[in-house]
C-alpha positions in Angstrom: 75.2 -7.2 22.6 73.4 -8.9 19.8 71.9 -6.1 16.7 68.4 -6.2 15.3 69.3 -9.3 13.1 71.0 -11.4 15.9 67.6 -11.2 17.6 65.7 -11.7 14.7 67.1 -14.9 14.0 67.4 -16.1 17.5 70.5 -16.6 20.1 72.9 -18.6 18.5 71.9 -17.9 14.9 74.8 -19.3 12.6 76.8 -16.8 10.5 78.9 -17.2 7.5 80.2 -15.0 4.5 77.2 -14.6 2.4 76.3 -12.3 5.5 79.3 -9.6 4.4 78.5 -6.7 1.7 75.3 -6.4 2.9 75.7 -3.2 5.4 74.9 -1.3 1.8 71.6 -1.9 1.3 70.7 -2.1 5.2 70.6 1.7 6.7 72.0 1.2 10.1 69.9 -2.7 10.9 72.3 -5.0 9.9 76.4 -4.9 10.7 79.7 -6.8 9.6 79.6 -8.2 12.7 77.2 -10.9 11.2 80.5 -12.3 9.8 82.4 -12.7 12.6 83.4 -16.8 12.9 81.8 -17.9 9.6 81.1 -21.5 9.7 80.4 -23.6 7.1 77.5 -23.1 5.0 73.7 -25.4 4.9 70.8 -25.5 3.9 69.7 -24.6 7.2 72.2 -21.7 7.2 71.1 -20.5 3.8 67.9 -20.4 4.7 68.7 -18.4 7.7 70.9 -16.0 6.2 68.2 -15.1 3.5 65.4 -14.2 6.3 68.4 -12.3 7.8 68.7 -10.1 4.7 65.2 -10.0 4.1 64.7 -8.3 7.1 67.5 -5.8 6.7 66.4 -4.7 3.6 62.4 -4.7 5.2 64.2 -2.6 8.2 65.5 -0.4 5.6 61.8 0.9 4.2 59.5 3.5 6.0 57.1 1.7 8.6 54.1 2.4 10.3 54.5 3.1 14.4 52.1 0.3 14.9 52.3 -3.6 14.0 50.1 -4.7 11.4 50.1 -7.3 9.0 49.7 -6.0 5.6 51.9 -3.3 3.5 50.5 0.4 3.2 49.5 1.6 0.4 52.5 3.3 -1.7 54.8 1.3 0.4 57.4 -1.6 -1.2 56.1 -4.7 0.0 59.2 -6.9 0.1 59.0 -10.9 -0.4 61.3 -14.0 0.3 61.5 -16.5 -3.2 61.0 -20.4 -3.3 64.0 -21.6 -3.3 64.3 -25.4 -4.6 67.5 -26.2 -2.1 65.4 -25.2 1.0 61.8 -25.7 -0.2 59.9 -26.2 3.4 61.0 -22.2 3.9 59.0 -21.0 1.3 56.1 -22.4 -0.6 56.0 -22.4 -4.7 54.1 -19.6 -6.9 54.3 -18.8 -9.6 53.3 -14.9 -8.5 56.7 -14.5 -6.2 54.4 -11.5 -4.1 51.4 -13.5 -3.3 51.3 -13.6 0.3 51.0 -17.5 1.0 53.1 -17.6 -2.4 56.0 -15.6 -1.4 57.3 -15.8 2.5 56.0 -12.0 3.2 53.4 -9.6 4.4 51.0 -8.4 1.2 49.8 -5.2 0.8 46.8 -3.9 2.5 43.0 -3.4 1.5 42.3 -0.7 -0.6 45.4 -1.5 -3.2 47.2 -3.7 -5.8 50.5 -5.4 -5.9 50.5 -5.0 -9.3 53.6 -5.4 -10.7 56.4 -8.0 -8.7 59.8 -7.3 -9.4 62.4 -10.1 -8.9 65.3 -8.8 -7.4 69.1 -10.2 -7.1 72.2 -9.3 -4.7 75.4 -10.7 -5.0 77.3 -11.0 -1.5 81.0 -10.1 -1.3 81.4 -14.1 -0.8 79.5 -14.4 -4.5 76.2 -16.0 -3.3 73.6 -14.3 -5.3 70.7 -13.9 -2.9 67.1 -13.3 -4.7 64.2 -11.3 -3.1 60.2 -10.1 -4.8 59.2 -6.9 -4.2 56.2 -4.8 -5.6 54.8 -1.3 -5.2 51.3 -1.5 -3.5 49.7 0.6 -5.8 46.3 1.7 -4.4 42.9 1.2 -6.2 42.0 3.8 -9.2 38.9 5.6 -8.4 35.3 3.2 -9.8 37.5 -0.3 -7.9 37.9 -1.5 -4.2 40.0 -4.2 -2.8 38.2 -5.2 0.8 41.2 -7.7 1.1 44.5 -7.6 1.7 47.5 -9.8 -0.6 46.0 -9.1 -3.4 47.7 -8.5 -7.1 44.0 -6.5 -8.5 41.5 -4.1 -7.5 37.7 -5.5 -8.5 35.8 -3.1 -10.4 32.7 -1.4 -8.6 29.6 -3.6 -9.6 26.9 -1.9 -11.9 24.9 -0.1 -9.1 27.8 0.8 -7.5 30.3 3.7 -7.8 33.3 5.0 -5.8 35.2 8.6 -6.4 38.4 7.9 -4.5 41.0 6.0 -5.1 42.5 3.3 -2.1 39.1 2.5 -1.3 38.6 -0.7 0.3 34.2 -0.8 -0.7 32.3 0.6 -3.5 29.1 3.1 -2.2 25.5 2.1 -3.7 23.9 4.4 -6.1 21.5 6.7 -4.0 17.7 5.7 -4.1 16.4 7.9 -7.1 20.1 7.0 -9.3 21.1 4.5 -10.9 24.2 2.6 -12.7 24.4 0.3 -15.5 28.2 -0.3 -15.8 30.8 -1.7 -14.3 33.9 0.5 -12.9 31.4 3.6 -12.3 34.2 6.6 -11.1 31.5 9.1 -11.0 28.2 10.1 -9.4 25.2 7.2 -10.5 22.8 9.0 -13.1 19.3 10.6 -12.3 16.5 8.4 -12.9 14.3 9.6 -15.5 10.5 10.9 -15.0 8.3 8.5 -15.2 10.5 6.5 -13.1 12.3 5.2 -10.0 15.3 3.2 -8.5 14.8 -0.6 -7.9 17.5 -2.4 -7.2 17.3 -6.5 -7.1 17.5 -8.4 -4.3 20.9 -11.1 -5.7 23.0 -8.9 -7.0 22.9 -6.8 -4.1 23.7 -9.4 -2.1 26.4 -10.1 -4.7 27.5 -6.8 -4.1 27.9 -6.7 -0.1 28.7 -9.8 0.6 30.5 -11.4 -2.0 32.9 -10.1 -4.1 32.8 -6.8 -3.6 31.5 -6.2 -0.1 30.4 -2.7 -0.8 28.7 -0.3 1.8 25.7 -1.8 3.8 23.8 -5.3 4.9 20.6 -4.7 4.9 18.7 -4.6 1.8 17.5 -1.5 0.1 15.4 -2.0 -3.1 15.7 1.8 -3.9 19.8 2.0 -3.5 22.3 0.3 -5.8 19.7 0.0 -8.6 21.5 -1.0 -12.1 18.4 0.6 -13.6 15.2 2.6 -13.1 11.7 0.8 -13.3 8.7 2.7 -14.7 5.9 3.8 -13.0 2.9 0.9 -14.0 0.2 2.1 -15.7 -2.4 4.3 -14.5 0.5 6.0 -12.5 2.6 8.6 -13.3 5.9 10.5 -12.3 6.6 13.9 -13.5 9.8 14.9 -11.7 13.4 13.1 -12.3 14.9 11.0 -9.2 12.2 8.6 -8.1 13.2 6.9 -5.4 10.1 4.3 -5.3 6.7 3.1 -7.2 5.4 4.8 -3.7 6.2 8.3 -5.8 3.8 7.3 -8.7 0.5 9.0 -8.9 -2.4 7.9 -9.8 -3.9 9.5 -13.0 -7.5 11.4 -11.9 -10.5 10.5 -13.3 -11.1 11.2 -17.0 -7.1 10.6 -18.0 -5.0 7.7 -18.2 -1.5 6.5 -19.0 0.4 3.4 -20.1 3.7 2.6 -17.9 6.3 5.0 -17.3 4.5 8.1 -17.9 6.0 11.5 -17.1 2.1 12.8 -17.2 -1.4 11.7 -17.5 -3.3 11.6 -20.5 -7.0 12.9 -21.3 -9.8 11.2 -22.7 -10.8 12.8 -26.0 -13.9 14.9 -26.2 -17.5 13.2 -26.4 -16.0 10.5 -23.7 -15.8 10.8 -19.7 -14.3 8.2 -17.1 -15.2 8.9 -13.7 -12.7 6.3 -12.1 -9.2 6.7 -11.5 -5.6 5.0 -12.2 -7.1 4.0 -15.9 -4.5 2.1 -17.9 -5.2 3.2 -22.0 -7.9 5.2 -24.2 -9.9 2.7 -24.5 -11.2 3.2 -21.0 -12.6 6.2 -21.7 -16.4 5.9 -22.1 -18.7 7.4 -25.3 -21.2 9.9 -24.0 -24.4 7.7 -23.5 -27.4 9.9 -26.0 -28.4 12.9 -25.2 -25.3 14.1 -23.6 -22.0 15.4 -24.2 -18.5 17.0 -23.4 -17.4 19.3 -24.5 -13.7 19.3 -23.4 -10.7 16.4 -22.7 -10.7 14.8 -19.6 -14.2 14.7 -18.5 -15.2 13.0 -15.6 -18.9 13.0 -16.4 -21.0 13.7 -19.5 -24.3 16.6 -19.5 -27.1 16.5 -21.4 -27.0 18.7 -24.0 -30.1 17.7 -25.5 -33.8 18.0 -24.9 -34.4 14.6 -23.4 -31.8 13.3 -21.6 -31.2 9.8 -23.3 -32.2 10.6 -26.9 -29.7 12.2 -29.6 -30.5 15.4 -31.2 -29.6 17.6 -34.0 -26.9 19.9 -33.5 -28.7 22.9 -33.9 -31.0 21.5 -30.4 -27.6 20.7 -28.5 -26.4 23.3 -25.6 -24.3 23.8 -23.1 -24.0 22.3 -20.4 -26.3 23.8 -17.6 -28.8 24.5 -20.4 -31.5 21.7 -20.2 -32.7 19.7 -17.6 -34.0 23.5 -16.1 -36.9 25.1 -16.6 -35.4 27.9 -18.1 -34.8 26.9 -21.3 -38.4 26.9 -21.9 -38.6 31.4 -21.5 -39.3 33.6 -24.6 -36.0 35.4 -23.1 -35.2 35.6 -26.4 -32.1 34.1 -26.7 -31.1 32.5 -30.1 -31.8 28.8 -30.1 -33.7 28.8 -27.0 -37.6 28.0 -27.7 -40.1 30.1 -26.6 -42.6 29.4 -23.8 -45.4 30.1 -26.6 -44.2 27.6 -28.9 -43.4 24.8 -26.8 -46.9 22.4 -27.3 -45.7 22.8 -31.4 -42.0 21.8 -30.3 -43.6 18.6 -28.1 -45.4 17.3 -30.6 -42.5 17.7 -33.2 -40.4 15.8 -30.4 -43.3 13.0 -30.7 -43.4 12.5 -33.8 -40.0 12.3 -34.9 -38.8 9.7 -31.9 -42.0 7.7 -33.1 -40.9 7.8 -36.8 -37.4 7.9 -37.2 -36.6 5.8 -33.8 -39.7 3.6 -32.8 -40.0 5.2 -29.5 -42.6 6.7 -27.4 -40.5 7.9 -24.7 -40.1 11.4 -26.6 -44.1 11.3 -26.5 -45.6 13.6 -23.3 -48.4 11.3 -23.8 -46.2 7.9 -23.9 -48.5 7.0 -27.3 -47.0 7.4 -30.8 -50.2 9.3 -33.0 
């Protein structure tokens, strides 16, 4: 009954004494019986007898209960070499565990065949038979592999980030993170307030289709950001992990901000702005004469003086609620307030200063300047 290597190589399958000595290194797949009625040696026959050994020695390692085409990770993957008498059997590289290079299976996705170690045997007939093999080494934590024959891991692109190691994809940085290095073995950093996660639009694609095919097709501008964008102006974001420019507020009226502002800013006392989303100070408008405010961020001005449009002295101003109501005019006898008995005397005063030190009339009861 023909063994495991008698099969392998097909009925009939020529044997000859480069076959004997090699029951050491094969554990129970291979037999001496190979060298029953050696026959002269070919190329052909060479040829054969190396696949033959080849797959004693690959009968030898641990393997999965299921076919597959690639090595497992932490497995040997085991090659054939070029040989220059026989050189249709193999092709030529210069990397001995390439798969396409050397006549084998590479290792799978998620590792490395990092390191390819030539090996020699010398049969009990003295032909010195040569083999590759390599440890499949999987990827270090921060690379992926998404292929399988491969000699290095690609480190994750800058958005990107994996934990574990033998990973075959790197995982976007969540919307709100971000990640501006390559090889990125930890968790993407918080994006700043005043802030949020955009990602752009090629290198994603660069990242999940290309190179690195990392998690996801569809694109996300708010995952695998590389940076964080500030809110615009007239916006801002006081809490870390913006996910989107949707999360900016809008300053209310009587503040402002320039981009990327964690908080709003208020107009200075003596202006008002009664509009929102304003960009810089300079929006902020002077109170027009004869009003004022009092404190930042005003959204209005009041008239703090005895005619609305008109400046006064400081000694006239008040607070807001004071003029513009009959009250003011009552011998309550508040300081600063005029009494009801003196108010023709304060009128004409009024008159005759907006007629002499302005040119006005409007201060005038009358409308005439005397």
């Amino acid at each position: 009954r023909a063994s495991r290597a008698d099969r392998a190589g097909g009925r009939g399958m020529p044997r000859n004494e480069d076959a004997d000595g090699w029951e050491s290194l094969c554990r129970g797949g291979c037999s001496r019986r190979h060298t029953r009625n050696s026959r002269p040696t070919s190329s052909r026959n060479r040829w054969l007898t190396s696949l033959l050994f080849v797959l004693c020695l690959a009968s030898s390692l641990p393997t999965p209960t299921h076919a597959q085409d690639c090595v497992p990770q932490s497995s040997s993957a085991i090659f054939m070499v070029y040989q220059a008498e026989n050189p249709d059997a193999v092709f030529f590289s210069e990397d001995g565990c390439l798969a396409g290079g050397g006549r084998g299976n590479g290792c799978c996705r998620g590792s490395k065949c990092a390191v390819c170690e030539p090996n020699t045997k010398r049969s009990s007939g003295g032909k010195e038979m040569s083999w590759n093999s390599c440890l499949c080494e999987p990827c270090a934590p921060g690379s992926a592999q998404f292929r399988n024959g491969m000699t290095k891991c690609e480190p994750c692109p800058v958005g990107w980030y994996t934990r574990l190691a033998g990973q075959t994809q790197c995982d976007p940085c969540p919307p709100g993170t971000f990640n501006g290095d390559f090889g990125r073995s930890t968790l993407c950093d918080m994006c700043p307030s005043g802030t949020f996660s955009l990602s752009d639009v090629r290198a994603y694609r660069e990242a999940t289709t290309k190179t690195y095919r990392g998690v996801g097709t569809v694109f996300d501008p708010t995952a695998g950001a590389s940076r964080c964008a500030p809110c615009p102006a007239g916006t801002y974001q006081p809490d870390s992990g913006g996910r989107s420019q949707e999360e900016c507020r809008e300053c209310p009226p009587g503040q402002f901000s320039a981009g990327g502002s964690a908080a709003c800013d208020s107009c200075p006392g003596g202006t008002y702005q009664p509009f929102a989303r304003q960009t810089s100070v300079h929006a902020c408008l002077p109170c027009p004469a004869g009003t004022c405010s009092d404190t930042e961020g005003s959204e209005e001005c009041y008239q703090c003086c005895p005619v609305a449009n008109l400046r006064c002295d400081a000694y006239l101003k008040k607070a807001k609620g004071f003029y513009g109501q009959v009250a003011w005019y009552s011998n309550d006898g508040e300081v600063g307030r005029v009494p009801t008995d003196r108010r023709e005397e304060f009128l004409e005063r009024l008159c005759d200063r907006g007629c002499r030190e302005y040119g006005v009339v409007n201060w005038c009861v009358s409308g005439v300047c005397k």
